[in-house]
C-alpha positions in Angstrom: -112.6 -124.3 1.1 -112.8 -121.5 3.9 -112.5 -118.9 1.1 -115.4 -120.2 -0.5 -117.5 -120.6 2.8 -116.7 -117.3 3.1 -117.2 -115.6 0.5 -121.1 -117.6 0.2 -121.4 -116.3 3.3 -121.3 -112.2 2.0 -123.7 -112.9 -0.4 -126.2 -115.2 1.4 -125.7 -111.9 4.0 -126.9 -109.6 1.3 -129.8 -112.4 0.1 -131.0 -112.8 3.6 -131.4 -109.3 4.0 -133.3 -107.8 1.5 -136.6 -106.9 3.0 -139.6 -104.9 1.4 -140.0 -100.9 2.4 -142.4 -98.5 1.0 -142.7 -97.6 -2.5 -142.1 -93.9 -1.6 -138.8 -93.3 -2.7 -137.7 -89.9 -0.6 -135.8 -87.4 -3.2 -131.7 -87.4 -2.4 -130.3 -85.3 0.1 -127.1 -83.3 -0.4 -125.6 -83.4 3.0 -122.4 -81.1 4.2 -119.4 -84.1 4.2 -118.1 -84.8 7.7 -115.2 -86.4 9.1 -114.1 -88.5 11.6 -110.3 -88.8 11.4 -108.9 -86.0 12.8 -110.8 -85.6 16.0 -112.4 -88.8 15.9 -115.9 -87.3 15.8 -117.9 -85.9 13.1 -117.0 -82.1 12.1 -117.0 -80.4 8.7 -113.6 -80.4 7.7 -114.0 -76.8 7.5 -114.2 -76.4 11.0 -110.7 -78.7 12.2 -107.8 -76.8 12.7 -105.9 -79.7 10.1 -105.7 -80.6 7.0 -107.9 -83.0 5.5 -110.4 -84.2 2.9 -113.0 -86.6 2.2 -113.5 -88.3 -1.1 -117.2 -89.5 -1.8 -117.6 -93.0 -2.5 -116.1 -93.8 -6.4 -119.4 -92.7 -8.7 -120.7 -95.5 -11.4 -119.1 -95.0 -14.4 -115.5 -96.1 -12.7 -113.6 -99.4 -13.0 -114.1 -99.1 -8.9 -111.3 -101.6 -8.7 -107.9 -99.4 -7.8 -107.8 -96.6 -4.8 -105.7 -94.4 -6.7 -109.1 -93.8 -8.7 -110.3 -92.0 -5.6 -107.6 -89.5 -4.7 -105.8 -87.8 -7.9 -108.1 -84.7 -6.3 -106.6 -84.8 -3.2 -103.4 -82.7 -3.1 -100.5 -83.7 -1.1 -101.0 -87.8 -1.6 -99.8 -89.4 -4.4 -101.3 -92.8 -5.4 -100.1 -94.6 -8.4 -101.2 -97.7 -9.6 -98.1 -99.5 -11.0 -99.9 -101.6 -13.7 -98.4 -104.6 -11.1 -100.9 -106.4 -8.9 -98.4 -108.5 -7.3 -96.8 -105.4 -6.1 -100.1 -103.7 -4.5 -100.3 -99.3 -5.2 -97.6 -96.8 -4.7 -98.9 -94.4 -1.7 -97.5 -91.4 -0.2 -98.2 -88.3 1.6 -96.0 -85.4 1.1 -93.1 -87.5 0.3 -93.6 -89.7 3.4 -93.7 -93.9 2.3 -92.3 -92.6 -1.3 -89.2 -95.0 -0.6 -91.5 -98.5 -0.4 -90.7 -100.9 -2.9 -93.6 -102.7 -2.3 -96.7 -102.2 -0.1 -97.2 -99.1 1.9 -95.0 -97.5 4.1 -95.2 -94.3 6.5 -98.5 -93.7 5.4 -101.4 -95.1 8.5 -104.1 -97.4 6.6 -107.4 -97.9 7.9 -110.6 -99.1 6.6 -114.1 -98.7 9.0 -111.3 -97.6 11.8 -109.4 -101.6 11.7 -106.1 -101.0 10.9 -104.9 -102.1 7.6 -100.8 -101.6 9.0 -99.5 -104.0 10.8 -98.1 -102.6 13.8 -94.3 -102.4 12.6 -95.8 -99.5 10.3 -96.1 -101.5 6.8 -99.7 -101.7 5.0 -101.5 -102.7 2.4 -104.7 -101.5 0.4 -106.0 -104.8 -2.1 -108.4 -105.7 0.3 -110.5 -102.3 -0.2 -113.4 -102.7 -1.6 -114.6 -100.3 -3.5 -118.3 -101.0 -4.4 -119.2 -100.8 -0.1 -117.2 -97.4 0.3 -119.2 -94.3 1.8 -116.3 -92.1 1.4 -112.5 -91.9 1.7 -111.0 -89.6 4.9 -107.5 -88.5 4.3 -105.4 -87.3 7.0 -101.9 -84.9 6.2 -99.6 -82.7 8.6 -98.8 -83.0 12.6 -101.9 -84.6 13.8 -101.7 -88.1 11.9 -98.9 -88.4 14.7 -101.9 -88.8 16.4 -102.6 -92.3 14.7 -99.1 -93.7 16.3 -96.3 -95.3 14.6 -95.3 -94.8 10.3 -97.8 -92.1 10.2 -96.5 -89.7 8.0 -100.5 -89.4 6.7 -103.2 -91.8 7.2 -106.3 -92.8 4.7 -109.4 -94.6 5.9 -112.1 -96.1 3.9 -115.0 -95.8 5.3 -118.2 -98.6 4.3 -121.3 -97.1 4.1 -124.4 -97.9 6.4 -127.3 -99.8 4.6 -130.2 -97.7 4.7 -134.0 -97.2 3.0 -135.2 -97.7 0.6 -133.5 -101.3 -0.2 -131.0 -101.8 -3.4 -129.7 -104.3 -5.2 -127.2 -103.2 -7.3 -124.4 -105.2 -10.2 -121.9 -103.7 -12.1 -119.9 -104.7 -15.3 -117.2 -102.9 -16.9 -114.3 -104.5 -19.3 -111.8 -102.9 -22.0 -108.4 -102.7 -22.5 -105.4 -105.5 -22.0 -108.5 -107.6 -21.1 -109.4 -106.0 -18.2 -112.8 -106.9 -16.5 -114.6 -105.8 -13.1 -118.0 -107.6 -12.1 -119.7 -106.6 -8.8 -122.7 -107.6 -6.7 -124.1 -106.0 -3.9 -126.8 -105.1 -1.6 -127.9 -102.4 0.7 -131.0 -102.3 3.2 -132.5 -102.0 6.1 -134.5 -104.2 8.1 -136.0 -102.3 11.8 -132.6 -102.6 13.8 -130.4 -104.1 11.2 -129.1 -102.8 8.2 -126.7 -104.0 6.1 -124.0 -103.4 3.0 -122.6 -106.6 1.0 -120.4 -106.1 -2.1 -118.8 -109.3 -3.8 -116.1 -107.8 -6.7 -114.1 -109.9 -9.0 -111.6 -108.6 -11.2 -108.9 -109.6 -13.8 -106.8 -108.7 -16.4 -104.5 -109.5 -18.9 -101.8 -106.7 -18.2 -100.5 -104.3 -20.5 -97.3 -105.4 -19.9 -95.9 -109.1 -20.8 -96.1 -111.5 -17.8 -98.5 -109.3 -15.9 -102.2 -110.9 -15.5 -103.6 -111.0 -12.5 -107.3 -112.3 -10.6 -108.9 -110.8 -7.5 -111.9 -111.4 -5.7 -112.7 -109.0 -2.9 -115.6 -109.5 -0.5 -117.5 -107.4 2.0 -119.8 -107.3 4.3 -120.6 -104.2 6.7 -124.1 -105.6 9.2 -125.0 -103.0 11.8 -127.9 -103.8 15.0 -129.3 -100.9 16.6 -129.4 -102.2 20.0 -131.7 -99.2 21.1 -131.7 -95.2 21.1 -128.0 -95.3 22.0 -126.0 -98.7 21.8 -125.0 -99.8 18.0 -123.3 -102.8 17.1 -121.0 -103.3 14.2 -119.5 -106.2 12.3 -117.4 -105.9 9.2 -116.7 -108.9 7.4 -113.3 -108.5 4.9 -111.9 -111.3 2.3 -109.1 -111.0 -0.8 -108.2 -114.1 -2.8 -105.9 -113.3 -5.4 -105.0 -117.2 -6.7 -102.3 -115.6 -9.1 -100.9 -112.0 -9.9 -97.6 -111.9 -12.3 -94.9 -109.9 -11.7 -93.4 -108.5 -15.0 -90.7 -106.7 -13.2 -89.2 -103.0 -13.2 -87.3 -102.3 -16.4 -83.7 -100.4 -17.1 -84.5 -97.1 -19.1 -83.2 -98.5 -21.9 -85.5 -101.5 -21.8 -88.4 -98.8 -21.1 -87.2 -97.0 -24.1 -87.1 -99.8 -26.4 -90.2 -101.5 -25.1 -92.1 -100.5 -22.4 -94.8 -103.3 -23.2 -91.9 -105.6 -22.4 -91.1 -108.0 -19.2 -87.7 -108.1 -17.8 -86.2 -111.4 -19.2 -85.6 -112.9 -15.6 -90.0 -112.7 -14.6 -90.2 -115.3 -17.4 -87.1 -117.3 -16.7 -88.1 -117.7 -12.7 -91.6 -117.0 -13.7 -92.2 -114.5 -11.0 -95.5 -114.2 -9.3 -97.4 -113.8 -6.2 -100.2 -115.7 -4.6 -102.1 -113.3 -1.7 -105.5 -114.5 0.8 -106.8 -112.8 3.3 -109.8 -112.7 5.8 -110.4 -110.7 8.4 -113.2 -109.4 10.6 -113.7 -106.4 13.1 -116.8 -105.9 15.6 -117.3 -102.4 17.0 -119.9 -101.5 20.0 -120.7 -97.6 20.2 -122.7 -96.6 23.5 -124.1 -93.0 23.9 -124.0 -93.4 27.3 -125.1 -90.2 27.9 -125.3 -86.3 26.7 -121.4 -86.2 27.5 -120.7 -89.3 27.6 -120.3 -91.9 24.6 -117.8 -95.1 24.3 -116.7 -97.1 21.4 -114.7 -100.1 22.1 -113.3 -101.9 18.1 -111.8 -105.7 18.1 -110.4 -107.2 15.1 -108.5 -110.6 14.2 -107.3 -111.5 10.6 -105.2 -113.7 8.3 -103.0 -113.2 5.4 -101.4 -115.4 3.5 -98.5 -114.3 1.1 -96.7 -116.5 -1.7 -93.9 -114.8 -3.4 -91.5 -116.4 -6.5 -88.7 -113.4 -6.6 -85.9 -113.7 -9.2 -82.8 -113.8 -7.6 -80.6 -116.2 -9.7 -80.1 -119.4 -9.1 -75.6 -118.8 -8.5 -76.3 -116.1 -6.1 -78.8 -118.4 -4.1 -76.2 -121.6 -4.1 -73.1 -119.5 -3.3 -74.5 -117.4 -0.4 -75.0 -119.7 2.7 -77.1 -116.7 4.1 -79.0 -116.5 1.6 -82.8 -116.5 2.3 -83.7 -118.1 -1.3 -86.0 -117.1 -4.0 -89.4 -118.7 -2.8 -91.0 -116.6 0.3 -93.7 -117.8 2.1 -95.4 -115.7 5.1 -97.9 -116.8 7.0 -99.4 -114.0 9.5 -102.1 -113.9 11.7 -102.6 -110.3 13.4 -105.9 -108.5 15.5 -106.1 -106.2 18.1 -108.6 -103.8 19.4 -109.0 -100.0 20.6 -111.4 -98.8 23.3 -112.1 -94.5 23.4 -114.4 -92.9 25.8 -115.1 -89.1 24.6 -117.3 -86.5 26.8 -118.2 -83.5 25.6 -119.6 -80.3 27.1 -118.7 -77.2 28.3 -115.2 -75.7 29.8 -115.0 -72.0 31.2 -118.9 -72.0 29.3 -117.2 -72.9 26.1 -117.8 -76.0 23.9 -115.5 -78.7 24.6 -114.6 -82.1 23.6 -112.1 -85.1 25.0 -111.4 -88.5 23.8 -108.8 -90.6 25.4 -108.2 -94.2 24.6 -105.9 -96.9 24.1 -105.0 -99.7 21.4 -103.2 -102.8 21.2 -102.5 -104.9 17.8 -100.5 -107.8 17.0 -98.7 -109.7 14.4 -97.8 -113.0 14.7 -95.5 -113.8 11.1 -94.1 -117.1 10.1 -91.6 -116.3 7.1 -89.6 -119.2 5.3 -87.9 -118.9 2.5 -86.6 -121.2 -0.2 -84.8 -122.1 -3.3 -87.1 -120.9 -6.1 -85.3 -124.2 -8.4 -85.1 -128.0 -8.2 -82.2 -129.1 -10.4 -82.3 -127.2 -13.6 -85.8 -126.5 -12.7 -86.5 -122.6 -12.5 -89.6 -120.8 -10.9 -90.6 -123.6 -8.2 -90.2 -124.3 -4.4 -86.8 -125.9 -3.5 -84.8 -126.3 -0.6 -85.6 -124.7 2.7 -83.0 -121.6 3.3 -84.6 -119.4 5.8 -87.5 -120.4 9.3 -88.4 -117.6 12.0 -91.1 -116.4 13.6 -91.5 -112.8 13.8 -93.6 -111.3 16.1 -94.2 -107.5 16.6 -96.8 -105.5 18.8 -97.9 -101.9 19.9 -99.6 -100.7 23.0 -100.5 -96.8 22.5 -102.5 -94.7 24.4 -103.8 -91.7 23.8 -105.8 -88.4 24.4 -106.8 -85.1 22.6 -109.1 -82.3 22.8 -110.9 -79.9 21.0 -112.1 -76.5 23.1 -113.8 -73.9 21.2 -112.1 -70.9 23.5 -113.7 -67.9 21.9 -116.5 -67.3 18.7 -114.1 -67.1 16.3 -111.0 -69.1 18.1 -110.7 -72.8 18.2 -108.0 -75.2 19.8 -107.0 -78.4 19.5 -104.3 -80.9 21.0 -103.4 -84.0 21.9 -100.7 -86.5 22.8 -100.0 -90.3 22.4 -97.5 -92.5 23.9 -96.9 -95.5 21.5 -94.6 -98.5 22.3 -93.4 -100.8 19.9 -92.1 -104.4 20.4 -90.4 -106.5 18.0 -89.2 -110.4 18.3 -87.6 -112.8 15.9 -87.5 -116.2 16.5 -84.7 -118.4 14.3 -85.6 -121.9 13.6 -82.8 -122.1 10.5 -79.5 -122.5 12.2 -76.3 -124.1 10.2 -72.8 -123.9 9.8 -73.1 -121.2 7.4 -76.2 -119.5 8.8 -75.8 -118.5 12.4 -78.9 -117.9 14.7 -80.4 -114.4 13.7 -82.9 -114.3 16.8 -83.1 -110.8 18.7 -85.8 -108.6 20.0 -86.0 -104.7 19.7 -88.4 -102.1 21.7 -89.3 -98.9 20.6 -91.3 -96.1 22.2 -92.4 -92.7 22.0 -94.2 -89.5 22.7 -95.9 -87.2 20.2 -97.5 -84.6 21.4 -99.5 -82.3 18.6 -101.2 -79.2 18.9 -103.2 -76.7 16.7 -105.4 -73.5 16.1 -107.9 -72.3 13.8 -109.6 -68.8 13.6 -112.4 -67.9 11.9 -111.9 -64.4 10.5 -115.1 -64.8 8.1 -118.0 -67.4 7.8 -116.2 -68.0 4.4 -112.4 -67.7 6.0 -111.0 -69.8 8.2 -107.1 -70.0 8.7 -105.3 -72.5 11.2 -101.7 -73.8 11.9 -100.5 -76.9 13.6 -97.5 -78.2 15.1 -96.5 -81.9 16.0 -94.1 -84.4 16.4 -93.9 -87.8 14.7 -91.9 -91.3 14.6 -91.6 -94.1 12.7 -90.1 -97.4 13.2 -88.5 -99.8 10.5 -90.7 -102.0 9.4 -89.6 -106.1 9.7 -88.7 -105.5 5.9 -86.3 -103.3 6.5 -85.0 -104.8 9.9 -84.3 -108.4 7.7 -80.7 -107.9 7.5 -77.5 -106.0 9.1 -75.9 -103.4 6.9 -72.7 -104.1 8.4 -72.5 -108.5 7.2 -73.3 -109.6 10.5 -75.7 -112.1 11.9 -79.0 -111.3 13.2 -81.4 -109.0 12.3 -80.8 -105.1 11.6 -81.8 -104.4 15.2 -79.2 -101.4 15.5 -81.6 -99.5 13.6 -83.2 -96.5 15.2 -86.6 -95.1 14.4 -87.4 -92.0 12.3 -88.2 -89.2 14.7 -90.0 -86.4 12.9 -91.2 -82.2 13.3 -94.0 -81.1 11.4 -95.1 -77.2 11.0 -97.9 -76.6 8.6 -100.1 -73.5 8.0 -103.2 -73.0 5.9 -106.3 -71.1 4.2 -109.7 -72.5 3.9 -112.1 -71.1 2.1 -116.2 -71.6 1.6 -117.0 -68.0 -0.8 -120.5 -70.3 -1.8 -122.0 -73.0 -1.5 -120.5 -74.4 -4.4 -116.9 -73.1 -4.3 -114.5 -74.8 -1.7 -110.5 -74.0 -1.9 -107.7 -74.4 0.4 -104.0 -73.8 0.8 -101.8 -75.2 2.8 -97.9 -74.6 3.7 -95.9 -77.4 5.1 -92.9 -78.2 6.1 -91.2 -81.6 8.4 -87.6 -82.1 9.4 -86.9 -85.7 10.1 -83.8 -87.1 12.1 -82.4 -90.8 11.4 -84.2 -91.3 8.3 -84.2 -94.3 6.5 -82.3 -94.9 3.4 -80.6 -97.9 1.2 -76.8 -99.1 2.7 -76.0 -102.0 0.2 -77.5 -103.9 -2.4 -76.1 -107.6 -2.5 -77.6 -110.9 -3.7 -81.2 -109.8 -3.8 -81.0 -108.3 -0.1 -81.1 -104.7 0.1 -80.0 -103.4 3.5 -81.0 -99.8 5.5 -79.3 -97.1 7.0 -80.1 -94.2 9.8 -79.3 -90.6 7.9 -79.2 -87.9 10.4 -81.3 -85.8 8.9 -84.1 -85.1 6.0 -86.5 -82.4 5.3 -89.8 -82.4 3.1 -91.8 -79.0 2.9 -93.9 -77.4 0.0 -97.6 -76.2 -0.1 -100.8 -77.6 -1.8 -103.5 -75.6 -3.3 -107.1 -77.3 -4.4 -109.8 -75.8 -5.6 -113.6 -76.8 -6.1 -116.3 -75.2 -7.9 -119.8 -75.0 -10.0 -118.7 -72.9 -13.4 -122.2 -73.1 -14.4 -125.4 -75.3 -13.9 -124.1 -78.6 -14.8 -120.1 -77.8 -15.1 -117.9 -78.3 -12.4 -114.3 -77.9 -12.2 -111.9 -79.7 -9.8 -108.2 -78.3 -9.2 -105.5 -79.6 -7.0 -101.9 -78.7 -6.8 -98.5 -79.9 -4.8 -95.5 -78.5 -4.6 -93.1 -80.8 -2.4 -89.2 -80.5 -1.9 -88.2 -83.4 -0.2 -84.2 -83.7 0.1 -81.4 -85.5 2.5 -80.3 -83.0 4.5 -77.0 -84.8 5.5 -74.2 -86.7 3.6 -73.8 -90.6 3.2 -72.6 -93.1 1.3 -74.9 -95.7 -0.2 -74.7 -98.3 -2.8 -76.0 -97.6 -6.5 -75.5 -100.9 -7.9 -76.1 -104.7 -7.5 -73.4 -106.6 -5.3 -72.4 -103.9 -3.6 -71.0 -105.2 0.0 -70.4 -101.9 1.4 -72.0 -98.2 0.8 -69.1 -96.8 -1.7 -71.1 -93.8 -3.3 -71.1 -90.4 -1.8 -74.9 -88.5 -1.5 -74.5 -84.7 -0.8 -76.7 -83.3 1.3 -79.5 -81.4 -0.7 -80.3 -84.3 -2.8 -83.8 -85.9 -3.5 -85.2 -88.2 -1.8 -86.4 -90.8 -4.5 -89.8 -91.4 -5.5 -90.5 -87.6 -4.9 -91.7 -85.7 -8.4 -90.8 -82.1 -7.7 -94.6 -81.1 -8.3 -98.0 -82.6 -9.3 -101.1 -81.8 -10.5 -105.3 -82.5 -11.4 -107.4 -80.8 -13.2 -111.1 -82.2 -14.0 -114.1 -80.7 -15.8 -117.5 -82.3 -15.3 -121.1 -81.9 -17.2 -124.2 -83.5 -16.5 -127.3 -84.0 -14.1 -127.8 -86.7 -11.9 -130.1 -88.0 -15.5 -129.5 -87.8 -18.6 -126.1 -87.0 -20.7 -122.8 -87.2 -18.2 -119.1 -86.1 -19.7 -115.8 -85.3 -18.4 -112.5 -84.7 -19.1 -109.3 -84.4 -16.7 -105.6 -84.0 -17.0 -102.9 -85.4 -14.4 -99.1 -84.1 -14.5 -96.5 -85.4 -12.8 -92.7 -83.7 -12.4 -90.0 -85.9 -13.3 -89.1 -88.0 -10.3 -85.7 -88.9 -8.6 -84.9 -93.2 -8.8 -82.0 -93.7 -6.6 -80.4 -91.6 -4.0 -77.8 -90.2 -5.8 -80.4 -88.7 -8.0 -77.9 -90.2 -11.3 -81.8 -91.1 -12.7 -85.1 -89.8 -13.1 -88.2 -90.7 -14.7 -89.5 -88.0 -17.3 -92.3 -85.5 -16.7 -95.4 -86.5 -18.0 -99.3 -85.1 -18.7 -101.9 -87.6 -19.7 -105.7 -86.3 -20.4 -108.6 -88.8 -19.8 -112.1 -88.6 -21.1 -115.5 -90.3 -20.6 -119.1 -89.7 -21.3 -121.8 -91.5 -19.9 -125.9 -91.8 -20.1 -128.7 -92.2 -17.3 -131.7 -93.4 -16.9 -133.2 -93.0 -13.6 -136.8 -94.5 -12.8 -139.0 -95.5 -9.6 -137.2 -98.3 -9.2 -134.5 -99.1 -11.2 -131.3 -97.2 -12.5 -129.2 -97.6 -15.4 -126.0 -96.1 -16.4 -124.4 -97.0 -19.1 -120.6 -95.1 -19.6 -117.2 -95.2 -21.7 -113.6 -94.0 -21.0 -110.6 -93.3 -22.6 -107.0 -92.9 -20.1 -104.3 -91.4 -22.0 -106.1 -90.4 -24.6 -103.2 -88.3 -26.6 -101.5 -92.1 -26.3 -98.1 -90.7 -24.5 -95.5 -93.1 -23.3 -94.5 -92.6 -19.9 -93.8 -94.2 -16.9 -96.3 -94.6 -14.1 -94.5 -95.3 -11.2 -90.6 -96.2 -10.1 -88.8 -98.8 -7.9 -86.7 -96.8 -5.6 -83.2 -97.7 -5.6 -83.5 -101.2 -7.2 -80.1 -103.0 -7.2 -80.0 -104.0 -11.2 -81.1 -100.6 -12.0 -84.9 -101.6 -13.1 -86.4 -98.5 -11.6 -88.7 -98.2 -14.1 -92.5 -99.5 -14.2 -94.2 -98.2 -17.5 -97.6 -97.1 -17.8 -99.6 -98.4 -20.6 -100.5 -96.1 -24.0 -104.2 -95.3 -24.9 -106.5 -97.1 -23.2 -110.4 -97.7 -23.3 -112.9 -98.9 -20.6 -116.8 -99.5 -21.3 -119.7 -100.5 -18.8 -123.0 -100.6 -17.2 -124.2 -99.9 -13.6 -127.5 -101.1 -12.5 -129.3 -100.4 -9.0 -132.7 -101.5 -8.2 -134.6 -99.8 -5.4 -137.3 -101.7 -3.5 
């Protein structure tokens, strides 16, 4: 019932609000992009001294359902969508969170500036709605440090402001595998208030066997312009996803012989996952005066997770430590972040400080339990595992930008970050000892960077920073070494990042940049053992990830446009170990040499994207994506092949006083390869293997209505 109330309360929101404005519609502007994330206030990303991009908002003619949509033209990140909704995307930046199994890891999420990590570093991007996005920032090299803990990168959505004149727009697009998006929305402006309400709901059949899945997303961005300086902000967030199938990764041969297929066990324990969420955030800016200007953010939410795994039923009844098949985690996490910024002049040259401090917390009950009753496979039996895990940061922070000369610019900072974990065991038995503890974690990073403008059309910079990240609750679930409690002897990943870059503006129309990296991590994370569906971690002393990326964006002609991006990334173990390769393994048996892969890492990757069309009329495109072949395990025995797949679309619009239609097709993989989209690092029966599916075709219509 509260989801409902909810999500009648969005649209109501976006009812309520439509108001009348003049019939003068004012012609589109084409404004320079800013960002916000690197400095946290608005500059070109030409002019910071890091490296970063902003996305526009996803165009019509898009499903508009996936993130990954958004940033194949963004070198350095890799987003895949694994064709497995109760899984969530594959995210990471430079080879940073490529060793997730499942949600996002080592990359910082935000969306309107609330954190979509939880404070112990993991994250999660179903909840972002696509149809309310303005644009997508994304944040790589030494000053994400600057975001605090796993933040190896960080993205941020960002919902757009309602505005004049008033629009009502809906959306419907269906096609392959029975796939269908319908949205509803509505943007405006009333005096003081404005407002942006989208309501999305998606399904699909899946391509593969035993992979459907529903979602509804909701959300609601109301602004109040208190007066000439003060702004109030309230973002309203919801994600119901009643029932997303998990088909499973598959063994190559399996892939081979079928990628269509599920893995035998997602039928047998019928393996799925059950996800709602709701959250809100309410953010007061003041302009207090020409230097002066504070912005205080608080946020609160609650997510509900229900997950049927398949661990078979003998491993569950022999293992008295086992945590069962069935888990159930209730969390309820918020926090805030309060920044006051002046800007001015120092030594009569421009210059800028923000200082602040944030706070979040999450408050997790996890139980776990027998996923059979009897013979009776795929439901909720006994109880085998009760805590209450609790986790929080308190970070503060400070960094500058001071424009020292004409053509020289500087900027630094510095955050402290503590991190606090707790775990609470309420399942105590003769075989299952108490597993409470508590772990703290803390550090500095300080980052720093410079940028010099050699031309108006030149501007070169280098950074240099230092990072950490903790292991996430996931990860900290069990000790590698058999005994009880949780993996508390575990240290955090501490991290050195260099990078070095080129941007370049010959034209208006022609934007290209490159960028040389390179981050040496010590106690990095890895796989110990793999035993009875619990996979434990590892410190290795040391890892390295370094490469360049290369993008490139420019008008070939009146209506053509080309779009390049290119990333080169080595990401190896820089020390020995011994791990565990496959399922059962008590101990870490198999030697890893140092200079080998990190898993989940393709060697290279690459976009390429050709667009025609006017803002009316006759649109088409057509773009290419390759990935390298990419490392499975950590002894590198597997890979996943190379593949290129081309897409192509056309489109038609019709653009009036006060209406808009655009009508659009797509094909994805249009040459019909087989290949496999994205991998399961490390998975203990060898399924690394998530297939992508063959040819596929999407068709729909956008409308908008202007008042």
């Amino acid at each position: 019932m509260k989801r409902i109330t909810i999500h009648a309360a969005l649209v109501a929101c976006g009812i309520a609000g439509i108001v009348h404005a003049d019939d003068t519609i004012p012609p589109p502007q084409r404004l320079e992009p800013v960002v916000v994330t690197a400095t946290r206030s608005a500059q070109s990303p030409y002019d910071v001294a890091a490296t970063i991009n902003v996305v526009p908002a996803p165009p019509d003619g898009a499903l508009n359902v996936n993130l990954s949509e958004m940033l194949a033209s963004v070198p350095g990140i890799l987003a895949r969508d694994r064709q497995n909704y109760a899984q969530d995307e594959q995210l990471s930046i430079r080879g940073f969170g490529a060793r997730s199994t499942f949600g996002i890891r080592g990359v910082r999420l935000y969306t309107d500036g609330i954190p979509a990590s939880m404070p112990d570093g993991q994250g999660q991007v179903s909840h972002f709605n696509l149809g309310s996005a303005d644009r997508v920032e994304v944040l790589r090299g030494p000053f994400s440090a600057l975001y605090g803990n796993a933040s190896g990168g960080v993205v941020q959505l960002f919902t757009a402001d309602g505005g004049q004149p008033d629009e009502l727009r809906a959306g419907l697009a269906g096609g392959s595998n029975g796939m269908l998006r319908a949205d509803v929305g509505a943007r405006g402006k009333n005096g003081t208030f404005d407002y942006n309400i989208d309501y999305t709901h998606f399904r699909t059949d899946g391509y593969r066997d035993h992979s459907a899945a529903r979602r509804e997303s909701g959300n609601a961005k109301l602004g109040w312009q208190i007066d000439d300086g003060k702004r109030l902000t309230l973002v309203l967030n919801t994600l119901d996803v009643p029932f997303a199938q998990d088909p499973l990764g598959l063994t190559r041969s399996q892939w081979k012989a079928d990628p269509s297929q599920a893995t035998s066990v997602a039928d047998t324990y019928n393996t799925r996952k059950t996800v709602n969420q709701t959250q809100g955030g309410l953010v007061f800016d003041d302009s207090i005066d020409e230097h002066n200007s504070l912005r205080v953010m608080g946020y609160y939410g609650d997510r509900n997770v229900l997950q049927y795994l398949s661990i078979p039923k003998a491993t569950q009844a022999s293992q008295p430590g086992n945590s069962g098949g069935v888990v159930d985690l209730s969390n309820q996490y918020g926090g805030g972040d309060a920044r006051w910024t002046w800007s001015g002049d120092f030594a009569d040259r421009p210059f800028e400080l923000a200082a602040g401090a944030t706070y979040d917390n999450q408050h997790q009950h996890r139980t776990g339990y027998n996923d059979y009753v009897g013979d009776i496979l795929g439901v909720r039996g006994d109880l085998r595992r009760d805590e209450i895990d609790r986790v929080f940061d308190f970070d503060q922070y400070v960094q500058a930008t001071w424009k020292l000369a004409d053509r020289w610019t500087v900027m630094g900072g510095v955050r402290h970050s503590q991190v606090k974990f707790n775990s609470d065991d309420r399942y105590i038995t003769a075989g299952n000892p108490d597993d409470s503890g508590s772990k703290d974690y803390s550090a500095t990073t300080p980052v720093a960077g410079v940028m010099f403008s050699a031309s108006p059309s030149v501007h070169l910079y280098a950074n240099y920073g230092k990072g950490f990240e903790t292991p996430t609750f996931s990860e900290l679930g069990y000790r590698n070494d058999g005994g009880p409690g949780l993996a508390f002897n575990l240290q955090p990943v501490h991290t050195r990042s260099t990078e070095v870059g080129i941007k370049l503006r010959p034209s208006d129309s022609t934007r290209a940049e490159f960028t040389v990296f390179r981050s040496d991590s010590q106690d990095e994370l890895a796989v110990a053992t793999n035993l009875g569906g619990r996979t434990t971690y590892q410190n290795i002393d040391r890892s390295r990830r370094q490469g360049f990326e290369a993008s490139l964006s420019t008008q070939l002609a009146d209506r053509l446009k080309l779009s390049l991006a290119y990333t080169r990334v080595q990401a190896t173990f820089r020390s020995p170990f011994l791990t565990c390769v496959v399922a059962g393994c008590s101990r870490p048996d198999t030697p890893v040499a140092a200079g080998t892969g990190i898993p989940g890492v393709p060697g290279s990757y690459a976009y390429a994207a050709l667009a025609w069309g006017a803002d009316t009329g006759w649109q088409f495109g057509a773009d290419a994506t390759y990935n390298d072949k990419t490392p499975v395990n950590d002894t590198n025995s597997e890979y996943a092949p190379a593949y290129t797949t081309v897409g192509v679309s056309g489109g038609y619009v019709i653009d009036r006083e006060h209406w808009r239609i655009h009508g659009f097709a797509r094909v994805d993989n249009a040459f019909d390869r087989t290949y496999v989209g994205s991998v399961i690092v490390n998975d203990g029966n060898g399924r690394y293997y998530e297939p992508a599916p063959g040819r596929t075709f999407l068709v729909g219509v956008d409308l908008r209505w202007r008042d």
